[in-house]
MARVOMI-88640 format. One record per residue: z, y negated, x negated of N, C-alpha, C in turn. Coordinates in steps of 0.05 Angstrom, whole numbers. Last residue first. Layout:
// residues N
> npz, npy, npx, capz, capy, capx, cpz, cpy, cpx
> Z, Y, X, Z, Y, X, Z, Y, X
...
***
This chain:
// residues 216
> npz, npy, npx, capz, capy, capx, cpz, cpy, cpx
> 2292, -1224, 1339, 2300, -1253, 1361, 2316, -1276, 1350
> 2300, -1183, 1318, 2281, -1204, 1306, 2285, -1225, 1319
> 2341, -1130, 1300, 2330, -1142, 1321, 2323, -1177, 1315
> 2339, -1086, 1251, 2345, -1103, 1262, 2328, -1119, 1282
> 2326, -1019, 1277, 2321, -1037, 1276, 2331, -1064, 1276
> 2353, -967, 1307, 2359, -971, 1270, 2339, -998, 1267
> 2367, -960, 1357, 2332, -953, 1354, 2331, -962, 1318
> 2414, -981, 1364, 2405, -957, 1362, 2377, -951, 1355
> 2426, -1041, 1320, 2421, -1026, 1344, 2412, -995, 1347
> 2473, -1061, 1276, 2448, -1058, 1273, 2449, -1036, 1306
> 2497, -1111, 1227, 2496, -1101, 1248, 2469, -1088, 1255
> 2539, -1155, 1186, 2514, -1122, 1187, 2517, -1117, 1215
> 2570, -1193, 1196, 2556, -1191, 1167, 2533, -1173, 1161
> 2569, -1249, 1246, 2560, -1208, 1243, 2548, -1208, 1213
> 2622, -1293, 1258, 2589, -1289, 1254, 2596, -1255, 1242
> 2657, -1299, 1309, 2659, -1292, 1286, 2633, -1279, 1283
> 2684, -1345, 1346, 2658, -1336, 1342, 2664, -1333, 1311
> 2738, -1365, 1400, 2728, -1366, 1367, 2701, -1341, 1374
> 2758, -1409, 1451, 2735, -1383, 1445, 2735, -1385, 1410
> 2810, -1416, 1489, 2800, -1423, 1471, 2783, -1397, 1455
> 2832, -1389, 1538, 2825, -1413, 1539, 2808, -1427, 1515
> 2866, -1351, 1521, 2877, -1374, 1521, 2864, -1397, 1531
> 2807, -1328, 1484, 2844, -1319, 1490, 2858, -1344, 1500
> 2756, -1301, 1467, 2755, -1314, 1484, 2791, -1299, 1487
> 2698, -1287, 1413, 2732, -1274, 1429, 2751, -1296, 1437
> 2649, -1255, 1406, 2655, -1277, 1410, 2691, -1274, 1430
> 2617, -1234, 1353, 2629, -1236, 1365, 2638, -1252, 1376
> 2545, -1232, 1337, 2571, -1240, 1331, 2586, -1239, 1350
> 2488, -1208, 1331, 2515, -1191, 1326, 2541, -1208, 1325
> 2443, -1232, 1353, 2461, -1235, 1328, 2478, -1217, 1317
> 2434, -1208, 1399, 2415, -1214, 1393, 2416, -1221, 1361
> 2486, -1189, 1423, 2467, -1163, 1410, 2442, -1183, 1396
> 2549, -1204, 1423, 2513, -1214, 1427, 2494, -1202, 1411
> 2603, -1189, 1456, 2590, -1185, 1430, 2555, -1187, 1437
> 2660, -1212, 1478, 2631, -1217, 1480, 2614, -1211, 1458
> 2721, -1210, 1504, 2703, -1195, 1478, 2670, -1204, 1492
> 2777, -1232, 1524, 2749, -1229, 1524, 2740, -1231, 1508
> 2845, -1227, 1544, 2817, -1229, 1522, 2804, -1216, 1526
> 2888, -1204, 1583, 2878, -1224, 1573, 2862, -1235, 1552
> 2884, -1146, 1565, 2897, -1166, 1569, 2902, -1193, 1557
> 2806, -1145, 1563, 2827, -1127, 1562, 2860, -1140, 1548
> 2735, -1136, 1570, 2759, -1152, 1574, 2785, -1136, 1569
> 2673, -1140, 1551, 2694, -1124, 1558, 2719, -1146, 1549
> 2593, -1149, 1538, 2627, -1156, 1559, 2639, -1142, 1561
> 2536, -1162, 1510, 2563, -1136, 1520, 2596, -1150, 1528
> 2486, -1198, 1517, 2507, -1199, 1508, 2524, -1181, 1527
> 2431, -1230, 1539, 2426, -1205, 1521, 2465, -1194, 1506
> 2431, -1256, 1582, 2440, -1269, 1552, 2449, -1245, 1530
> 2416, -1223, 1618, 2401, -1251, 1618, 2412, -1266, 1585
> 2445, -1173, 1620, 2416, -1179, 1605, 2405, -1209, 1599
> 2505, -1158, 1602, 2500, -1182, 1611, 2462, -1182, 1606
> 2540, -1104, 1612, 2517, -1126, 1594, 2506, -1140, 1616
> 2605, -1088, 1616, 2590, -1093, 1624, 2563, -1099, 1609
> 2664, -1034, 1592, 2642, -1057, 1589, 2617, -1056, 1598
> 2725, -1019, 1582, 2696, -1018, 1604, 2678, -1035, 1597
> 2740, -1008, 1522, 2756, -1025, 1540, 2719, -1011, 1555
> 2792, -987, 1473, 2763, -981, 1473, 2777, -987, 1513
> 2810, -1015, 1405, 2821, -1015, 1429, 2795, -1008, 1445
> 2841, -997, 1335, 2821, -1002, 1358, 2830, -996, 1392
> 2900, -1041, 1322, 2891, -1012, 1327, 2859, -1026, 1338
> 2893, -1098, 1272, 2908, -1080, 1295, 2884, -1060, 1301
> 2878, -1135, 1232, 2890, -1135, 1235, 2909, -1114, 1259
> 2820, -1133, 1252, 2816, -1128, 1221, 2849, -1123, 1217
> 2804, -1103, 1313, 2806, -1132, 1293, 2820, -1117, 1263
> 2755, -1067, 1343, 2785, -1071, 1323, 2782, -1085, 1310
> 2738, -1046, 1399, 2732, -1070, 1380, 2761, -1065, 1374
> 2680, -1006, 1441, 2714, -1008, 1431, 2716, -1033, 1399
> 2664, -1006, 1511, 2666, -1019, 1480, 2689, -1018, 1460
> 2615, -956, 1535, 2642, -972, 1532, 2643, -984, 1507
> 2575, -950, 1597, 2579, -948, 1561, 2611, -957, 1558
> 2513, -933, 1617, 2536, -928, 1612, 2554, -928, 1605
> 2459, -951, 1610, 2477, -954, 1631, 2500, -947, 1634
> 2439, -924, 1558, 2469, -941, 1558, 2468, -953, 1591
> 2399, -880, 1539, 2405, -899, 1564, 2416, -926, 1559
> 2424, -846, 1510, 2415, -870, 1495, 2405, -892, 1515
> 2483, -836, 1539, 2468, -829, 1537, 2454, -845, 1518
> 2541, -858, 1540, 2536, -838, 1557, 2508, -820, 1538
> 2550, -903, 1486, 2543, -898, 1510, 2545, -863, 1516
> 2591, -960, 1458, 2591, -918, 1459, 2573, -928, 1487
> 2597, -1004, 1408, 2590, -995, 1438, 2582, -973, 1443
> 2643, -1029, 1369, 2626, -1004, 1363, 2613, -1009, 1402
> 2660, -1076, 1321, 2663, -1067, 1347, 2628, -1047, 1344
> 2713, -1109, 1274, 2687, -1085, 1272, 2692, -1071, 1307
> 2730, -1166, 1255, 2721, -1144, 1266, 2708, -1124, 1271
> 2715, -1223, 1225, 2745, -1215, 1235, 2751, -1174, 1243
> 2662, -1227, 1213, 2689, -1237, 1202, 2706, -1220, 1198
> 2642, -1162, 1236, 2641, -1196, 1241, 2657, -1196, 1217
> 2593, -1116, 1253, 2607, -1119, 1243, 2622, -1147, 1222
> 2570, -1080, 1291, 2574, -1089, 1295, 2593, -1104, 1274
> 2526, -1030, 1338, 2550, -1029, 1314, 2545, -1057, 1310
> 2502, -989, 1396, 2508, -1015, 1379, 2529, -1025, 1362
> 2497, -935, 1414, 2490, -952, 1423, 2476, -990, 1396
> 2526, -884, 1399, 2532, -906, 1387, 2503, -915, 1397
> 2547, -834, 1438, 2509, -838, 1424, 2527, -875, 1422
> 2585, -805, 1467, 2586, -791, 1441, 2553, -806, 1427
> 2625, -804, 1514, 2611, -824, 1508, 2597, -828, 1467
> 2663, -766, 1510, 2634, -768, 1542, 2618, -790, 1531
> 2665, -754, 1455, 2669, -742, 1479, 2659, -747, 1494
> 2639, -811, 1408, 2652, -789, 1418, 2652, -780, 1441
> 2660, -869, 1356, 2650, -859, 1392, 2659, -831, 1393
> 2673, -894, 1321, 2653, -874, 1315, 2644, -856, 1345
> 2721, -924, 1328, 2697, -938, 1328, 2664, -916, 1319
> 2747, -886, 1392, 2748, -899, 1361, 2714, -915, 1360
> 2765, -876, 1457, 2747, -882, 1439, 2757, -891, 1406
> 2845, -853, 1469, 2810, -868, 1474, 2789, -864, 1448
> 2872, -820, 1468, 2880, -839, 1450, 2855, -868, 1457
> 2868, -772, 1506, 2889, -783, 1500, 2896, -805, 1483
> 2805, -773, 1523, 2821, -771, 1533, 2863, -781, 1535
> 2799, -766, 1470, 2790, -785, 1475, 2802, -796, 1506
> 2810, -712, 1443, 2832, -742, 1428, 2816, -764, 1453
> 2782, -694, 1477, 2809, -694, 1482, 2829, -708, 1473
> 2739, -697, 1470, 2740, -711, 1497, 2770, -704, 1502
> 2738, -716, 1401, 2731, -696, 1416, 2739, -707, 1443
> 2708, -781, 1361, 2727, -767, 1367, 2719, -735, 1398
> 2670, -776, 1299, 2669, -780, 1322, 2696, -760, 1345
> 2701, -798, 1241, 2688, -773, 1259, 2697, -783, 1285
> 2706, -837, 1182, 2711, -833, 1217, 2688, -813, 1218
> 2681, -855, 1134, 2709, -833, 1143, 2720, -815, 1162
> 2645, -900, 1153, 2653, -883, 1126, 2677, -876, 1140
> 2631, -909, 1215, 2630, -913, 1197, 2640, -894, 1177
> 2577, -854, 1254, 2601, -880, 1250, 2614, -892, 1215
> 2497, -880, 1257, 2529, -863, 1251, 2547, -880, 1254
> 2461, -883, 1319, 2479, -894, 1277, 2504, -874, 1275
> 2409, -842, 1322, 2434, -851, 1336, 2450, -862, 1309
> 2354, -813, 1341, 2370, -818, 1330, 2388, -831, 1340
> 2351, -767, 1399, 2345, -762, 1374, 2359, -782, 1356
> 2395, -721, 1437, 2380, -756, 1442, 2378, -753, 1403
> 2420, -676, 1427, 2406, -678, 1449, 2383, -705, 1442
> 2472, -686, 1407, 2445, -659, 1403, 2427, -651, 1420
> 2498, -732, 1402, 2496, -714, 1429, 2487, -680, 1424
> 2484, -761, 1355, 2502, -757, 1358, 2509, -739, 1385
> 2452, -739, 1296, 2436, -743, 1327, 2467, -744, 1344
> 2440, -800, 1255, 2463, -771, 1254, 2454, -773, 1285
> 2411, -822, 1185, 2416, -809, 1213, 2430, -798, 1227
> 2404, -850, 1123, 2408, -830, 1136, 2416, -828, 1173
> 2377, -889, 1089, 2364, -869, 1088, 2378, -846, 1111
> 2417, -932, 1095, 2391, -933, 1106, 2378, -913, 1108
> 2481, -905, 1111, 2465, -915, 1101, 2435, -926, 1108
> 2543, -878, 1115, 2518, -886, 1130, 2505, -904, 1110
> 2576, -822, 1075, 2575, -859, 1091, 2547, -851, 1100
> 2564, -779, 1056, 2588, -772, 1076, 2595, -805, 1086
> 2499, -749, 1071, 2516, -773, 1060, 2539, -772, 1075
> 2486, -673, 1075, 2493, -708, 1085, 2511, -714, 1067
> 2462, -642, 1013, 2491, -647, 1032, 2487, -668, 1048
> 2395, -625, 995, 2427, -633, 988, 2444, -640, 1012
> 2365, -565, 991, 2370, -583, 1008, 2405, -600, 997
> 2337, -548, 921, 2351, -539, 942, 2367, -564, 965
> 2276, -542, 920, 2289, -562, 916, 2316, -553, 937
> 2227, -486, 887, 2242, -500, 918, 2266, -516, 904
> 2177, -497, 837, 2203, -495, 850, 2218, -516, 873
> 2124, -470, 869, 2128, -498, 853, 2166, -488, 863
> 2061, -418, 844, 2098, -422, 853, 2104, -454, 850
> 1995, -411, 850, 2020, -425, 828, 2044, -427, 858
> 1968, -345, 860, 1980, -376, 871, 2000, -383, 859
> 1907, -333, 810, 1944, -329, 822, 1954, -349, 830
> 1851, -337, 835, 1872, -352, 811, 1894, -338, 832
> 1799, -286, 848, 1822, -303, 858, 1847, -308, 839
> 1749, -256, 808, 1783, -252, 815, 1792, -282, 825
> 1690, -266, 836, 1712, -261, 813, 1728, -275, 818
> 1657, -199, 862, 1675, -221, 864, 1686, -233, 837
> 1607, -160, 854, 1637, -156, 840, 1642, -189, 853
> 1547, -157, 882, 1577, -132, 889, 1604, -137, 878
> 1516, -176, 855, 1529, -198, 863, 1550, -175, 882
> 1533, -199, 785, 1537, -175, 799, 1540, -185, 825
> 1494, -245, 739, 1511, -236, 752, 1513, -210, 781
> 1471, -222, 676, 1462, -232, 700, 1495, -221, 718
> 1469, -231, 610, 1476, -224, 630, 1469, -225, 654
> 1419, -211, 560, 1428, -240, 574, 1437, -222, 605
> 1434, -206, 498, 1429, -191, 510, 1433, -213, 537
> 1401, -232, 434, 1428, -222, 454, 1414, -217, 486
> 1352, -205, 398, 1356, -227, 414, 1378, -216, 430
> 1361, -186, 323, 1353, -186, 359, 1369, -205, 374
> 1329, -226, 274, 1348, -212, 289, 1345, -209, 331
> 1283, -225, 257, 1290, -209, 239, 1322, -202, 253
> 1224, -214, 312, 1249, -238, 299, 1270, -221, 280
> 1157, -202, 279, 1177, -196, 300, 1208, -210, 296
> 1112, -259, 294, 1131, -233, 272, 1150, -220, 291
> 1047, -258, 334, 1078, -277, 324, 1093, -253, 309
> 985, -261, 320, 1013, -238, 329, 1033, -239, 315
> 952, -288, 294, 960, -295, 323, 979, -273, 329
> 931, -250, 259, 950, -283, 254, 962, -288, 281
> 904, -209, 278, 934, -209, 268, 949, -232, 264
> 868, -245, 306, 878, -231, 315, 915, -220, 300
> 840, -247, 251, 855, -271, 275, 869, -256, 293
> 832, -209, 239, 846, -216, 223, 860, -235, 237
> 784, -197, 277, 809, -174, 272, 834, -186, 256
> 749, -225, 263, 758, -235, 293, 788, -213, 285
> 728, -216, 209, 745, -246, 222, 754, -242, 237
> 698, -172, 223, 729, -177, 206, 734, -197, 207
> 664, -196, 259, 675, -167, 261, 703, -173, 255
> 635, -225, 219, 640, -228, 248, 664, -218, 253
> 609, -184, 182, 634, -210, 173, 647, -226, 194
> 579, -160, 207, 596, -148, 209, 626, -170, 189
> 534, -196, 229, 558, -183, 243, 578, -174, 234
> 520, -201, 173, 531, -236, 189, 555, -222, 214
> 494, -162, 162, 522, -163, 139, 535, -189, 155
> 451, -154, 200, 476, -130, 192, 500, -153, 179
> 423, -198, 181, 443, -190, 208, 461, -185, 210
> 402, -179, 136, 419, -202, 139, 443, -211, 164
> 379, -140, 146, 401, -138, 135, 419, -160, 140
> 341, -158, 184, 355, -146, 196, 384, -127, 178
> 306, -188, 144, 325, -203, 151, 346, -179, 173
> 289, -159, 113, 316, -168, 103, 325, -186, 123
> 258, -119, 141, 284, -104, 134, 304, -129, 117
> 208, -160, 154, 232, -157, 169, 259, -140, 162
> 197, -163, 101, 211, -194, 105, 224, -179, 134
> 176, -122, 91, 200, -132, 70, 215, -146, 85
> 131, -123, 124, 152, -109, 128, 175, -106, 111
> 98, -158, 105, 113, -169, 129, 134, -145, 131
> 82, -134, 51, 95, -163, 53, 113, -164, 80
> 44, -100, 46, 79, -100, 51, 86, -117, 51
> 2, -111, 43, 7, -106, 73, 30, -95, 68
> 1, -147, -5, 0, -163, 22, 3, -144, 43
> 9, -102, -40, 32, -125, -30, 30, -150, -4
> -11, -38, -7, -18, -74, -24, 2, -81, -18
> 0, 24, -18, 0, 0, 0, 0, -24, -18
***
């Protein structure tokens, strides 16, 4: 064969070499990328990630304890902070003063009222306490349509007398030989009427059943 009628058939075996060797450099690129692109494996393992149960509960806190305060004693005086239901019946009511106990329907019966009330007439109404005197007004009930007054001068026994009120001048009336007691709920002062001649002894403390001073 001539070189001119081999000529064309040179030129096609190179270039279908040429092919050959372009694919197959193809080939091995894409395989290598491939490994590059396949992240390492991590040299430590990855923890383990919990999830919650939703069958298990979790546990209820133990109920905190607070320590109990053990109840202290009544005040054996009266005060602001304290109360006394004197019937067991009618809710508050003043107490009597420091010492005194309310008397039973038998000292009351035999000696009368004191200034801490008592027996049929056992709900302190109105306290009272002047210059000269300390007067108490006992009722029946917290009502007081009912009531009595008992007033001791600073100088002699208590004396426990009938007593009226007067609403139009807001003031308690009791009489008892010869003297008149007028005690004015709007003040608290006494007013003590003997002879003809009236003294007024201003109220250092006084205070109504409902434990309010009165604003008038």
């Amino acid at each position: 064969m001539s070189w001119r009628a081999a000529r064309p058939v040179l030129l096609v075996l190179a270039v279908v070499a040429t092919l050959g060797v372009f694919g197959w450099y193809m080939i091995s690129s894409g395989d290598s990328g491939d490994e590059r692109a396949t992240p390492e494996a991590s040299a430590t393992p990855s923890e383990p990630v919990l999830s919650a149960d939703p069958s298990h509960e979790a546990p209820a806190p133990a109920p905190t304890t607070e320590p109990t305060t053990a109840p202290t004693a009544p005040a054996a005086c009266e005060d602001e902070d304290t109360r006394f239901n004197a019937d067991g019946t009618q809710g508050d009511s003043l107490l009597p003063d420091c010492g005194q106990q309310p008397v039973t329907k038998a000292e009351q019966q035999k000696d009368g009222l004191s200034l801490a009330c008592g027996g049929d007439y056992p709900v302190i109404l109105y306290k009272s306490t002047t210059s000269g005197a300390k007067t108490s007004v006992c009722g029946r009930d917290a009502v007081g349509d009912r009531f009595r007054v008992v007033v001791k001068q600073q100088d002699g026994d208590a004396v426990d007398l009938p007593g009226e009120y007067d609403w139009r001048r807001d003031v308690y009336v009791a009489e008892a030989d010869g003297t008149r007691y007028e005690l004015h709920a709007v003040d608290g002062s006494l007013h003590v009427t003997r002879g003809g001649r009236t003294t007024v002894q201003d109220s250092k403390d006084w205070i109504s059943l409902d434990n309010e001073i009165d604003d008038l």
